[in-house]
Structure formats: C-alpha cells, structure tokens
N, C-alpha and C positions, 0 to 999 in steps of 0.2 A: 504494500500500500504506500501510494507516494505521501512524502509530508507537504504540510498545508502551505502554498506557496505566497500565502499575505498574510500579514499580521495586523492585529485591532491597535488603538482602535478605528483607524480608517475616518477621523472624527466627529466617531459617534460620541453622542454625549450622553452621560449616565445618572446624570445629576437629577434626572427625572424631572425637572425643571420646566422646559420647555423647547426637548430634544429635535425638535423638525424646522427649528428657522421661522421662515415668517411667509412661506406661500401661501398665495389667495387663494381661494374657490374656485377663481375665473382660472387658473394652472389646470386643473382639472380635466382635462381631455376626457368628454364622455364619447363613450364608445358605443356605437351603435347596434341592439338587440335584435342579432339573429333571428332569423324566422323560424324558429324549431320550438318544437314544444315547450320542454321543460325551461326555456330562459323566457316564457311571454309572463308579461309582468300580470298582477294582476287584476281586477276589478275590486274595487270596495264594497259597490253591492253587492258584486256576486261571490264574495267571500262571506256577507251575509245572509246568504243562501243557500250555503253549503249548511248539508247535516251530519249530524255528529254520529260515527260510526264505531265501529271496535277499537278498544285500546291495543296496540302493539307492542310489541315485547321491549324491555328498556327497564335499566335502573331510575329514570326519571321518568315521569306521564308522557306520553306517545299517544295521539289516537288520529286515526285518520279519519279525514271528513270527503265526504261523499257528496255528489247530485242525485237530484232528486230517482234517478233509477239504481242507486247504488253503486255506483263508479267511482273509484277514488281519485278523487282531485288534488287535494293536499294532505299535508299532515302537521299536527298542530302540536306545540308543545308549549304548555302555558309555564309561566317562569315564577309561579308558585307550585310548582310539583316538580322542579331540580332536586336532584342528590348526587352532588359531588362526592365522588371517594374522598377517603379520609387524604390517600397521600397529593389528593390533585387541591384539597386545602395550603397544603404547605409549598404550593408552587403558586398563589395568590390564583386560583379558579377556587369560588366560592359559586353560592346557590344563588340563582337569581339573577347571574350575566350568563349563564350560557346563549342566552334569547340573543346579546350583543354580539356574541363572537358568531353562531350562525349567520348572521346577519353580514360582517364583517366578512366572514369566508365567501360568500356568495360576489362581494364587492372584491373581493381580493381577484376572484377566478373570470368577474367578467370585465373590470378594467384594468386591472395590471397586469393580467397576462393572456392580452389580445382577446377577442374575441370570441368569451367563454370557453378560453384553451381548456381549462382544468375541469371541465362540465360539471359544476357545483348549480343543482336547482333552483331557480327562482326562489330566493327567500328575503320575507320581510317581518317587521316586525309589527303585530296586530292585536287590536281586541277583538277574543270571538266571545260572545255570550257572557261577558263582563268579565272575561280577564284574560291580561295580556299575556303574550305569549310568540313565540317564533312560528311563521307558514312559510311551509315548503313542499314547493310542485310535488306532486307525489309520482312516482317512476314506476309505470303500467308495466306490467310482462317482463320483469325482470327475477333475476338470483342475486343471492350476494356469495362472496367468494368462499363461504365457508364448507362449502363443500363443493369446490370447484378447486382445480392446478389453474397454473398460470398461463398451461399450454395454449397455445392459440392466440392468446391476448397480442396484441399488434405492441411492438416495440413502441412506437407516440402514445398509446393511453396507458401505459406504465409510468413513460414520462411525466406525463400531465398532472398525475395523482402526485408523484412525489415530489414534483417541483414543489407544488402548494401544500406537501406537507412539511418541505424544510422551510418555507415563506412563515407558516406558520407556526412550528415547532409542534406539531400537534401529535398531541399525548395519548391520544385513543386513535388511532388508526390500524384497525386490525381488520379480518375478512370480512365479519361479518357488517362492518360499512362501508362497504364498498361492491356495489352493486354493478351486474352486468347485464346488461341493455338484449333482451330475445329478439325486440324487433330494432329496425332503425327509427331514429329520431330524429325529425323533421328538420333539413338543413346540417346535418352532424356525423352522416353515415351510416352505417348501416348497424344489424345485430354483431356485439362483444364491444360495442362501447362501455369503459369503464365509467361509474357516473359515483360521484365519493359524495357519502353524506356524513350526519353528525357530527359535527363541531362545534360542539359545546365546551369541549374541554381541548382547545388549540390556543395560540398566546399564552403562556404561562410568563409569570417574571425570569427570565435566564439570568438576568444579572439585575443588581445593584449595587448602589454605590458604597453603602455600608456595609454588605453579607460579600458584594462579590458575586462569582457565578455561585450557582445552585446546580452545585456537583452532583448531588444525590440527583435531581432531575435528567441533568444533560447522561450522566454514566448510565442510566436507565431508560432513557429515551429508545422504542424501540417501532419500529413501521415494517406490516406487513409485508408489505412488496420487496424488504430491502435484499431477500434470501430470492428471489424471482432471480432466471438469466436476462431478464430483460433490463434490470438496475445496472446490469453490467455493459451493455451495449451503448455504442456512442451517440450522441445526439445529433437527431436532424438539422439541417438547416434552420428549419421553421421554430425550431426549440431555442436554437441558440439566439437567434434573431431574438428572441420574446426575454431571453437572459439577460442579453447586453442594452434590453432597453430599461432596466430598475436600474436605473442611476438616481443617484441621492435626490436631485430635485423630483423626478417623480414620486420618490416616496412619499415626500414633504406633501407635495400635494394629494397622494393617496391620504395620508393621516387627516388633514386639515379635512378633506370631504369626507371621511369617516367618524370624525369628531363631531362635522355638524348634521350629519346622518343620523347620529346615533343621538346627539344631544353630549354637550362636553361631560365627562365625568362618568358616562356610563362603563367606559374601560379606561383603569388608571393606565395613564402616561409607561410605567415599566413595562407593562403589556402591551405601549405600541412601538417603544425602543425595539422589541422582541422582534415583528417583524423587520422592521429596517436592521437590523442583523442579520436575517434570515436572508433577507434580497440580496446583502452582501457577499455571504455567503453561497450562497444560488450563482451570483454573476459571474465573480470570481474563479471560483473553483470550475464551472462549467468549461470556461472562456482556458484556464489551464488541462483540460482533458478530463479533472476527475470526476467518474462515476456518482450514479445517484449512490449505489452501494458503498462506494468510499467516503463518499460525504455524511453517510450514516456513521460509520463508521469516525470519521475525523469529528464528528460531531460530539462522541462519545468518549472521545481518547485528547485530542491536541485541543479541542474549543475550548474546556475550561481553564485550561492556562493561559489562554490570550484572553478571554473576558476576565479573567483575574488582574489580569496585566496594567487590563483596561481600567480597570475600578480602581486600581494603587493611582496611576496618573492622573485621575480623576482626584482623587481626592487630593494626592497633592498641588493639584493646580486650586482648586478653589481653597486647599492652605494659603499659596501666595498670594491667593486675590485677597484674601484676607488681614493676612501681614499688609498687604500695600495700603489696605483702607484706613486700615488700624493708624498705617503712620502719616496716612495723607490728616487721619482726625487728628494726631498727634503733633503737625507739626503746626 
C-alpha cells in the first residue's frame, strides 16, 4: 500500500470557528435534476397525500408511505424515533440530526458530485402528520446487497458509493444499505445500479481542536465495498473529472448552501470540517492513483496522524494570536 502522498492541514481550519471563509449563496452552482425517477423532487401536497404504510426494518422508525393503491412512494423517518448507537454518541451523531445528515447526503451526491453521480434519492426534510422527519424517494424492485456478491456490479457504481462514502466518512455503510436497482431508472441506466441509502449516521466529528483526531473512530471506520475487486480498479475519466473538481472554494460554497438549507446550527461546524477533509482526501489521493481500497485503508492507519498534526498547529497558532493580542492590550 502506497503512503499518503499530502499532508494536513492543506488549511483546513479546526478551530470550528468558522472553517469555510466567507462564500455567498450566489457561488453555488445549482445543478440541474435529471429526469429519472428517484432524483424528481417532490410535491408538498402530494407528500400530503401519501398514506402511511408498514414500518421497515431499522434500529430507528422507518415506514414507508404509499399512494393511494398501495405503491410505495417514499419513506419516512421522523427525527423523534432516532436511536443512535451508543458508540456513534461518542463520535458527536446524536438523536435527532440524522433527519440533517440524510438531507445533506442527498445535497452532497447531487451537487458536488455532478449530476446525481453517487445516486443518493431524492430526500428532504418534512412534516408528515405533525412530525418532522427525513422523505426519501422510495427504490421500487430492488435488493440490497446482503445477500448479493459484488459480481456483476459495473466498476463506476462501486465508484460512486464510495467516493460519497469517504466525502462523508460515513459510519454505517454496510450491505444491507445499499440497494440494487432490478429494473432501470429513468435517465441512469439500466438494472444493477447501485443506489446507497441511510445516512443518518455519516459526518461524524474526525477531529478537533482540543481531543485531536478520534482514533477510536477513524481505526474502526469500516465500508462494505472496500473488500469488492472493484475498490481496487482505476478510475474513469468521468470519476476523476468529478474529483479534481472539490476544490476548497466549492466546498465553501457547498457548506454555506447547506447551512442555509438546513437552517444554521442544525449540524455543528466539526461535522462540516469532516466533509471538506473528506473532498481533500477524495481529490488528492484519486489524482495520485490510490485506490478506493487504499484510501480505506490510509484512512484507518496514516489519517490520524496528520489530523493530529493538524490540531497541534492549530492550536499553536491561535496561542500566538493570543500572545500578540495580549501585548498589543499591553502595550
């Protein structure tokens, strides 16, 4: 495995302050929604329309909502029936934002990495039936990969999944969410498209400026795909192109319209440092040859010493700023 060929912090700032500079709104390049099913946005009334059908399988409430002939349309997950694992506590994902980070991932997969590259469904954040909650396109005639091989799977939707799972360090991505497409989807190709749901527990804090990285997270950080031979195969064109375009100002303006998407405060600041590390990381290493499977891997082994690295200069720099102010009062 090669070693990481950049070091942090590339600067990022950790201070949790107000790490993204100062891009407007208007930076924002909205990207235009595909005509395919799962990315059409949705209607307001006709989300008040939809009826409420079986719960689905899930450590937090899951149910899917249906038309009027029993079709499922979306699936709802109200952000009073979250339950966070105990250890996705001590990575700052508590109860009650997963509703933001679905939300977030769906913005992640349809404007920062082209045109719905990482096929994350249509999800917004809503009131059904007096409480709020994450909706998300529900995926007709599909499996998830849990009792499926990788066989078959096309080398780009391997890709796809795992770009946006190191964008977003996301902590639950195992088989069973990650769903495979029986027929094609409208505008996206045909049957074995990969289609990644659940992300409620993605963004974790990776570092701060006090603790440092969160070793215990990063050495445990683990994605299904990453044992696939398909994490092993090079990237296309089309991949790399969508790599080399998260540069620092796009992030800025990713954050800035996700802050005012969400409403400021709904995901603290360390959790969106997390991703502009992750793009870094994404670019980078892509643009140098390595692997999705090695960057699993560098993520787990070489990342927590350079966000270590990062958190020491951090702090010592806002020492000096400190000493300087002190003697600017002082003098």
């Amino acid at each position: 495995m090669p070693s990481a060929p950049i070091s942090l912090p590339w600067g990022i700032d950790i201070s949790n302050t107000d790490p993204f500079g100062s891009a407007s709104p208007s930076d924002v390049v909205a990207v235009e929604e595909e005509e395919w099913d799962l990315a059409a946005p949705f209607s307001p009334r006709a989300v008040d329309l939809l009826l409420r059908g079986a719960a689905l399988d899930g450590t937090s409430g899951v149910y899917l909502l249906t038309d009027r002939e029993g079709q499922g349309v979306a699936v709802f997950k109200p952000g009073d029936e979250e339950r966070v694992p105990e250890e996705g506590r001590k990575w700052a994902l508590v109860n009650g934002q997963g509703l933001f980070r679905e939300r977030v991932a769906f913005l992640v997969s349809s404007r920062l990495l082209g045109k719905g590259y990482s096929g994350v469904p249509n999800t917004i954040i809503t009131t059904y039936q007096g409480r709020r909650g994450s909706l998300q396109r529900f995926v007709p005639e599909s499996l998830d990969m849990s009792n499926l091989g990788p066989a078959g799977i096309a080398v780009d939707e391997v890709h796809k999944v795992g770009a946006l799972d190191i964008l977003l360090f996301n902590t639950d991505r195992h088989e069973g969410n990650l769903l495979v497409a029986r027929r094609g989807t409208r505008g996206r190709g045909g049957a074995g498209e990969l289609v990644p749901i659940d992300h409620a527990l993605c963004l974790p804090e990776i570092v701060t400026r006090s603790a440092g990285a969160n070793m215990d997270l990063l050495s445990s950080l683990y994605f299904a795909w990453e044992s696939w031979p398909q994490a092993r195969e090079a990237y296309s064109a089309q991949s790399l192109a969508y790599f080399r375009a998260l540069t620092p100002d796009v992030l800025s303006a990713l954050v800035v319209h996700v802050q005012e998407d969400l409403g400021r405060g709904s995901i603290a600041l360390p959790s969106l440092t997390t991703l502009k590390v992750g793009a870094l990381l994404l670019r980078n290493w892509a643009a140098a040859g390595i692997s999705l499977q090695e960057m699993s891997q560098l993520i787990r082994t070489s990342l927590t010493v350079l966000l270590d690295e990062a958190a020491k200069d951090a702090g010592v720099h806002m020492a000096q700023r400190a000493v300087l102010a002190a003697n600017r009062e002082g003098g």
